[in-house]
C-alpha positions as CSV (number, residue, x, y, z in Angstrom):
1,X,0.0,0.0,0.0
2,X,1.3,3.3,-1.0
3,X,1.6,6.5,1.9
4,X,-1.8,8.4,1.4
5,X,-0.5,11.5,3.1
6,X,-1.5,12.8,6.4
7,X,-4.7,11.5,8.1
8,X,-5.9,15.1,10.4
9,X,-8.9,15.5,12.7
10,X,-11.9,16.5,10.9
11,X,-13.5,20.0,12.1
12,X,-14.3,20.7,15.7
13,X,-18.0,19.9,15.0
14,X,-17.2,16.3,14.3
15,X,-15.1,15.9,17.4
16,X,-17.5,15.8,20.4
17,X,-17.5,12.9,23.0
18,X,-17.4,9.7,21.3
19,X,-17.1,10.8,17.8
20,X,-14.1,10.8,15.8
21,X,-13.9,12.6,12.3
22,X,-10.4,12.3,10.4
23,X,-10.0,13.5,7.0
24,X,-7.3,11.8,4.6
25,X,-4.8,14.6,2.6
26,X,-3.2,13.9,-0.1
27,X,-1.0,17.0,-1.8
28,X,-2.5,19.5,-0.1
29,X,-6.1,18.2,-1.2
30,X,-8.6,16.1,0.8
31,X,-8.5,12.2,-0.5
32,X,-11.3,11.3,2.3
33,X,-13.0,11.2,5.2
34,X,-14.2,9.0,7.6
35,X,-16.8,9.1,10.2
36,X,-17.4,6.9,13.9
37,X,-19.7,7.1,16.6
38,X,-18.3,4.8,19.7
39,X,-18.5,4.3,23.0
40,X,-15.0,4.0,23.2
41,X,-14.9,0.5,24.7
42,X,-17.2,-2.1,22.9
43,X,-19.1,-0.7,19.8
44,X,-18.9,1.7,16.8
45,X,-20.8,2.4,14.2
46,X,-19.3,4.1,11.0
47,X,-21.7,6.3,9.3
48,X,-19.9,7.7,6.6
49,X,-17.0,6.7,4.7
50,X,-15.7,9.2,1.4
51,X,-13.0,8.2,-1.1
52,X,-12.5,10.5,-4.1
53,X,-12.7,9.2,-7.4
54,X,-8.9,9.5,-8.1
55,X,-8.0,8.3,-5.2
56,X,-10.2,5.4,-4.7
57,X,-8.0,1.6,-4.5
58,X,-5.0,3.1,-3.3
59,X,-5.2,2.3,0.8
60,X,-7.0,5.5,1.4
61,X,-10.3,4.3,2.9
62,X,-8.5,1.5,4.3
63,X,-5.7,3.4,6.4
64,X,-9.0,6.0,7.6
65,X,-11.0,2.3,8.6
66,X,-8.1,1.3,10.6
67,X,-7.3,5.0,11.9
68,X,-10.8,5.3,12.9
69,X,-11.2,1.9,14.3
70,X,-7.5,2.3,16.3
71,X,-8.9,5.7,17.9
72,X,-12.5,4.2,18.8
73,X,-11.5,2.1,21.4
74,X,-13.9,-0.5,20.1
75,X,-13.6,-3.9,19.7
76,X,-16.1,-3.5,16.5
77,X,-17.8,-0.9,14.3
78,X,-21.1,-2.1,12.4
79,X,-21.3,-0.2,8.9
80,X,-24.5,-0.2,6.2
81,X,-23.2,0.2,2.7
82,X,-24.7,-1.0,-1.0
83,X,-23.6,-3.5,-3.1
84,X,-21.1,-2.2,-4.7
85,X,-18.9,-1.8,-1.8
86,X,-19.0,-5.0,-0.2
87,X,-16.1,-6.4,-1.8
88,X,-14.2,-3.6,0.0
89,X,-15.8,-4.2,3.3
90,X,-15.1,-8.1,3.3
91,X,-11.4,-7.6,3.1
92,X,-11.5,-7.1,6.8
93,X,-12.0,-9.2,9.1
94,X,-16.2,-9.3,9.6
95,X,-18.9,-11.0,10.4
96,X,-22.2,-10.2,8.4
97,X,-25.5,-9.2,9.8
98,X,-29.0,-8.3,8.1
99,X,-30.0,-5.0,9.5
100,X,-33.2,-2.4,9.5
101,X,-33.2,1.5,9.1
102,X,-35.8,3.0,11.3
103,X,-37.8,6.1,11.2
104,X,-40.1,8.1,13.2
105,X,-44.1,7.1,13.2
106,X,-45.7,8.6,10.8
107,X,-48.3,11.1,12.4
């Protein structure tokens, strides 16, 4: 795996209790960004993970996964993704669950 650049904390908003925000540079321009929610012991949940184009199957999500998941504290992070990024997901070490979105009742 080539050296992305720098991985940097994302803005201040991003970095309240139990969130961590990193953003991925590459010369000077952002290559991506990751989000976590944790509780800094047992779970995470990644909500977003960003790639650009041009830098997409070069390590860059994968060093900001293993960034992210280093700085959580947790011993897991459950993700929801599509289709077409599954093959990226399974090249980690997982364990695959069905899951639901919920929303509010409607009134």
């Amino acid at each position: 795996m080539r050296d992305v650049g720098r991985v940097a904390l994302g803005p201040p908003q991003l970095r309240g209790e139990g969130t961590i925000a990193l953003v991925a540079v590459e010369g000077g321009r952002v290559a991506g960004v990751v989000h976590v929610l944790t509780d800094g012991a047992i779970q995470a949940f990644m909500p977003v993970l960003i790639v650009a184009p041009g830098h997409r199957r070069k390590g860059v999500g994968r060093r900001l996964i293993e960034e992210a998941f280093a700085r959580s504290g947790a011993k897991q992070v459950d993700l929801s993704t599509d289709e077409d990024a599954y093959a990226f997901y399974r090249t980690f070490k997982h364990f695959e669950l069905k899951s639901l979105r919920l929303f509010p009742a409607a009134d």
